[in-house]
N, C-alpha and C positions, 0 to 999 in steps of 0.2 A: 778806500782800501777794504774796510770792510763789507761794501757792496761787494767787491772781487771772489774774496773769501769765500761770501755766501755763493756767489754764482759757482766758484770751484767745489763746494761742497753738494750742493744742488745735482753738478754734472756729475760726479761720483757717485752719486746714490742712483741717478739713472741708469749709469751704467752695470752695477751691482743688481739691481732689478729688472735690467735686460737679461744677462747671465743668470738670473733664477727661473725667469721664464723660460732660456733656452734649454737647462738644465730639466727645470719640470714636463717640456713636452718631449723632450727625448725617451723620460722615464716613463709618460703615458702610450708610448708607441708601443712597448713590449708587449703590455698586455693588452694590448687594441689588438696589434696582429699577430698574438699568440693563442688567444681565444677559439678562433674560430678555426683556427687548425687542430688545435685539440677537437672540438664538436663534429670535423669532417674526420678525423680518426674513431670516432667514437659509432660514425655512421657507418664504415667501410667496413668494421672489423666489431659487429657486436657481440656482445656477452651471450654464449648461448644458457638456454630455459634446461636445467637436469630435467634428464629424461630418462623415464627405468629402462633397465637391461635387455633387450628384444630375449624371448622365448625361444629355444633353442630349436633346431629342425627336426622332429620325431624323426629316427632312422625306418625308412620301409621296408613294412614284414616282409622276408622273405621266404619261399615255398621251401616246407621242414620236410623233404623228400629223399631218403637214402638211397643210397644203389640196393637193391634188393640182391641177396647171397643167393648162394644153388641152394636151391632145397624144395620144401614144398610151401607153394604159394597161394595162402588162404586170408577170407577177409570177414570178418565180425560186424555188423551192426549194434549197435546200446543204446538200447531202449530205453528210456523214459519209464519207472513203474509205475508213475503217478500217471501218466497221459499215453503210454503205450504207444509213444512215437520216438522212434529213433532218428535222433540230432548228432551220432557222429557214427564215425565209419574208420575201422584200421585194420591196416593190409600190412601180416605178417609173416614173416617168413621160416618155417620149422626145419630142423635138420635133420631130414628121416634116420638117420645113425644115431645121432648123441639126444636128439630132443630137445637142443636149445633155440629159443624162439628170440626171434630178433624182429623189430619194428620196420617197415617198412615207408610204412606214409601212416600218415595220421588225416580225416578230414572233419570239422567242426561245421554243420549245416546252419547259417549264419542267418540274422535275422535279414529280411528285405528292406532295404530303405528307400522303397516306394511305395507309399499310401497305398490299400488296398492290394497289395502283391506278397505272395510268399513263393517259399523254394520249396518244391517234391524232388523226390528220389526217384520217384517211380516212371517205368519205362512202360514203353509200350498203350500208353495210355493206362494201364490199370491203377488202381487207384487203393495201395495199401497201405496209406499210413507212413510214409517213407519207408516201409519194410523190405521193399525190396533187395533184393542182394545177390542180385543176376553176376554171373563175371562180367558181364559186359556194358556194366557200370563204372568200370578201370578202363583207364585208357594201357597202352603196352606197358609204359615208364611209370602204372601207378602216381603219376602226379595228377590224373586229374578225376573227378567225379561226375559223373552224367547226373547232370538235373535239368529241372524246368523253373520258369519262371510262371506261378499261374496268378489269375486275377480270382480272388475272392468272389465268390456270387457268380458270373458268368462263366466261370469256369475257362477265361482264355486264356492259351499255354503260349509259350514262349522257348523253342531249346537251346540249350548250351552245356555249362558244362561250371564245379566247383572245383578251384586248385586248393592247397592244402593251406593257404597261407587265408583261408574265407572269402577269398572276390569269385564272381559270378560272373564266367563271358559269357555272354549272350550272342548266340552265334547267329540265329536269327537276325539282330539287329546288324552285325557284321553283313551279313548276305545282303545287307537294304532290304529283307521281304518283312519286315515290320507293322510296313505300311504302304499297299501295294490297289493303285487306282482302277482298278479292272472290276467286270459286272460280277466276278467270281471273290466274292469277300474271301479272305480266309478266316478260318475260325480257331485252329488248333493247329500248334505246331508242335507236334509230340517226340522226344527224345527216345529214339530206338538203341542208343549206348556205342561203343567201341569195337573196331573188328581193324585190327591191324594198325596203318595208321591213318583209316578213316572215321570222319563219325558220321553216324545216319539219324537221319527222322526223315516225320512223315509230314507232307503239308498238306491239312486237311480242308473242306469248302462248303460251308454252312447252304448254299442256293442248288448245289448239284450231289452234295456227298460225297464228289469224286475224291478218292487219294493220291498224293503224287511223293513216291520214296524218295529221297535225295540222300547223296553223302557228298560231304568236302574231306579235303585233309585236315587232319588234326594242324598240322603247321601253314596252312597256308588258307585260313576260312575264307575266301574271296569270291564272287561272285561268278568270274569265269571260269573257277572248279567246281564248279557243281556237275555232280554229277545224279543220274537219275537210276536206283536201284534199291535194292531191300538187303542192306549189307548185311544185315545179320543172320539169312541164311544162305550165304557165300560158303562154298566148300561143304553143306551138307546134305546127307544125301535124299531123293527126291523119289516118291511112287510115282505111274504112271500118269496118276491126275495130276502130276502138281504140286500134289501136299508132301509133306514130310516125312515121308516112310506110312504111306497110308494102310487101311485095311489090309491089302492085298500084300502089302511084304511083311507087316507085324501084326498076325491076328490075336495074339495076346496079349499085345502090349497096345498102349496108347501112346505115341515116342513123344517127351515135350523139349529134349535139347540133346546137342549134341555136345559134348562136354569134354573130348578128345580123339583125334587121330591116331589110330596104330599104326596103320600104312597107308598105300596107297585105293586101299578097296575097304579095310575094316574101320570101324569109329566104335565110341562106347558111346550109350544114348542112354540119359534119362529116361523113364517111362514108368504109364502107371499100370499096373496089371490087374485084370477084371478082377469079382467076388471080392472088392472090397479088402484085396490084399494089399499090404503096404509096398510104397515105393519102390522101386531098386533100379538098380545098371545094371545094363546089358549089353555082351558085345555084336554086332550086325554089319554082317556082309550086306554094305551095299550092293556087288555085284552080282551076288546070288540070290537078295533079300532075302534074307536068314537071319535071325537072332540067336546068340547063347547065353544063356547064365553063366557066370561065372565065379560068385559068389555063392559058400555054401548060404542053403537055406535055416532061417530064422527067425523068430519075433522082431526084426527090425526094421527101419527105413534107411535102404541106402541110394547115396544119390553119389555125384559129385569124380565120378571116376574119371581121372587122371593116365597119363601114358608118362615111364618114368624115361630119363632120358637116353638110356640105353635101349629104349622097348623090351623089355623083358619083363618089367611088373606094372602093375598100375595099384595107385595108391584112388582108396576113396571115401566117404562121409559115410558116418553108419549111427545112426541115433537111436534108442530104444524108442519104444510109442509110449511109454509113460512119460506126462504131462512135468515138465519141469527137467528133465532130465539131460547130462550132458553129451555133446557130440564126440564122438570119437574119430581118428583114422585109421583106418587100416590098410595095409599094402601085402598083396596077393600076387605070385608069378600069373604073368598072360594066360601059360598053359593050364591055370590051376594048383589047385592046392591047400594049405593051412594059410587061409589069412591072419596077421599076424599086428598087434595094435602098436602103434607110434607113442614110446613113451614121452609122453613131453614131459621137461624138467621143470618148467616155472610150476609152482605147487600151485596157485592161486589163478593159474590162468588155464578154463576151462573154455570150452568153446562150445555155443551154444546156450551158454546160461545166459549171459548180457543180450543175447541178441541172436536172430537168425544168422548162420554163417554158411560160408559156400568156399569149397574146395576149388580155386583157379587154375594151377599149373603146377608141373615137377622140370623144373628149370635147373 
C-alpha cells in the first residue's frame, strides 16, 4: 500500500515538472524571437547623426540698370586721389529744363580673379589709367562697359565688355579666338567700344603686325557673326585720303570725333585747333567740307556737342583751363546765338570734379 502511494506520488510530481518545463520554454521563445526583429528594425530605420542647417542660396546680383529719361545723357569717371585711377563709372541723366539729374547705370570696375590679369577702361589701345571716357565705352541700354582683360608684364589684351552688376564677358573667349593654332600668334585683342548694336575690336599679330577690325552683335557674340570692319568710324565723315576729315577739308582744325549728327550732310566734330588754342566743337559740312564755329569765342575748352532732339539746339561740355575746375553745359540754337548754362539742381554734383566726363546724347 504504501509502495502504491509512493509510486502515485512519484508520478504527480512528474507530471507537475513536465508542465513547468512546458511552461518555461514557451516563455523563453518570446524573447528568443522577439530579439532579433527588434535588431532588423533598428538596421532598416536608423537614428540619424544632427546635422547643421545647410547655408542658404546667396540670391544673384542682378544688373542695377534703369531705363534712362529724355534728357541729356552724360557719364562721370571717379577717380581714385590716392592712385589717380578711376574704378567706377556712372551714366546720368540731366533734364535740360528743371535740372534734375537722375541715375542711369552705375559701373564698379572689379578686381580680376585671374592671377596675373586685371581690367582697363581704355580703348583703342591707349593706355590712360582707366581714364578714359570715350561714349563709346556705353553700349545703346548703358548696361554695359567696354573693358579689356590684360595680363600684367606682357601686356596681352583680351576684349569684352563690364555689366553693372561687376562680371566680365569676355567676348574674345565667346568668339573661341582665345587660343587660335595658326603661324599668325595673336598678340592683342583691343576693345574699340559700342556703335549701335555692335561691338568692335581689333585682332592684333605679334609675327606680321597686321590688324584685322571685327565686330559681333552686342546680343548674339557668336562666332558666325563676326563681322570684319572698324565700326567706330561708321557714319563719319571721310577726306579724300581716307582719314577723317583730313588737311584738305579742316585746315584749322585737327577733327578727333564725331560726336553728333544734324542731318543728313552736317555733324559736330571735336577738334583741336593750332596756336596751342583750347579745344572746341565745330560744326562741318561733310559735303562741302567746311567747318563753322558755333560757339562764342572764350577762355574755354569745349567739346562734347550734342544734336537736341528736335535739331534746333545742340547742348555741349565747356570747362574753363583752370586746373581743378568744374565742367559745365551749355545749350545754344544750331543757327547761333547766347549760349545758355544747364542749371543742375543736385547742389553737390558737379561734373568734372570726381572725374573726366563726356557729354553722350540729347535723347
Amino acid at each position: 500500500m504504501k509502495k502504491a502511494i509512493a509510486l502515485l506520488l512519484a508520478a504527480v510530481m512528474l507530471l507537475g515538472l513536465a508542465g513547468c518545463g512546458n511552461s518555461g520554454e514557451s516563455g523563453s521563445l518570446a524573447p528568443e524571437s522577439s530579439a532579433p526583429q527588434e535588431s532588423a528594425a533598428a538596421e532598416e530605420t536608423p537614428i540619424p547623426e544632427p546635422t547643421e542647417e545647410p547655408a542658404p542660396t546667396p540670391e544673384p546680383v542682378q544688373d542695377q540698370v534703369f531705363a534712362p529719361a529724355h534728357g541729356l545723357i552724360v557719364a562721370e569717371a571717379e577717380v581714385d586721389p590716392d592712385t589717380y585711377i578711376a574704378d567706377s563709372y556712372t551714366v546720368y541723366c540731366i533734364d535740360p529744363n528743371s535740372g534734375e539729374v537722375n541715375t542711369v547705370a552705375r559701373f564698379q570696375v572689379p578686381e580680376c580673379p585671374e592671377p596675373g590679369f586685371y581690367y582697363s577702361i581704355s580703348l583703342d589701345g591707349a593706355w590712360d589709367a582707366n581714364l578714359d571716357i570715350q561714349r563709346h565705352i556705353f553700349s545703346d541700354d548703358y548696361g554695359k562697359l567696354c573693358a579689356a582683360k590684360v595680363a600684367h608684364g606682357t601686356g596681352e589684351m583680351f576684349a569684352g565688355w563690364i555689366d553693372t552688376a561687376g562680371n566680365f564677358f569676355d567676348v574674345t573667349e565667346a568668339l573661341g579666338m582665345e587660343h587660335q593654332d595658326n603661324s599668325e600668334t595673336p598678340l592683342l585683342f583691343v576693345p574699340h567700344g559700342f556703335v549701335g548694336p555692335y561691338y568692335g575690336f581689333t585682332q592684333q599679330f605679334i609675327d606680321t603686325l597686321n590688324y584685322n577690325y571685327n565686330y559681333v552683335p552686342v546680343d548674339n557674340p557668336v562666332p558666325s557673326e563676326i563681322q570684319e570692319g572698324k565700326i567706330t568710324l561708321v557714319g563719319k565723315p571721310y577726306g579724300e585720303n581716307g582719314g577723317l576729315l583730313g588737311d584738305e577739308y579742316m585746315p584749322k582744325y585737327f577733327p578727333t570725333d564725331v560726336t553728333s549728327w544734324i542731318d543728313g550732310q552736317r555733324c559736330i566734330v571735336d577738334a583741336h585747333p593750332g596756336a596751342g588754342a583750347p579745344d572746341t566743337s565745330v560744326i562741318v559740312d561733310a559735303s562741302a567740307g567746311t567747318e563753322a564755329e558755333y560757339i562764342p569765342g572764350g577762355d574755354t575748352e569745349n567739346s562734347n556737342g550734342v544734336i537736341s532732339p528736335d535739331g534746333t539746339e545742340i547742348a555741349y561740355t565747356s570747362r574753363p583751363l583752370a586746373y581743378g575746375s568744374a565742367t559745365g553745359i551749355y545749350i545754344i540754337p544750331v543757327d547761333g546765338g547766347d549760349p545758355v548754362k544747364v542749371d543742375i539742381k543736385d547742389a553737390p554734383f558737379e561734373l568734372g570734379i570726381a572725374g573726366p566726363c563726356v557729354l553722350i546724347d540729347w535723347q
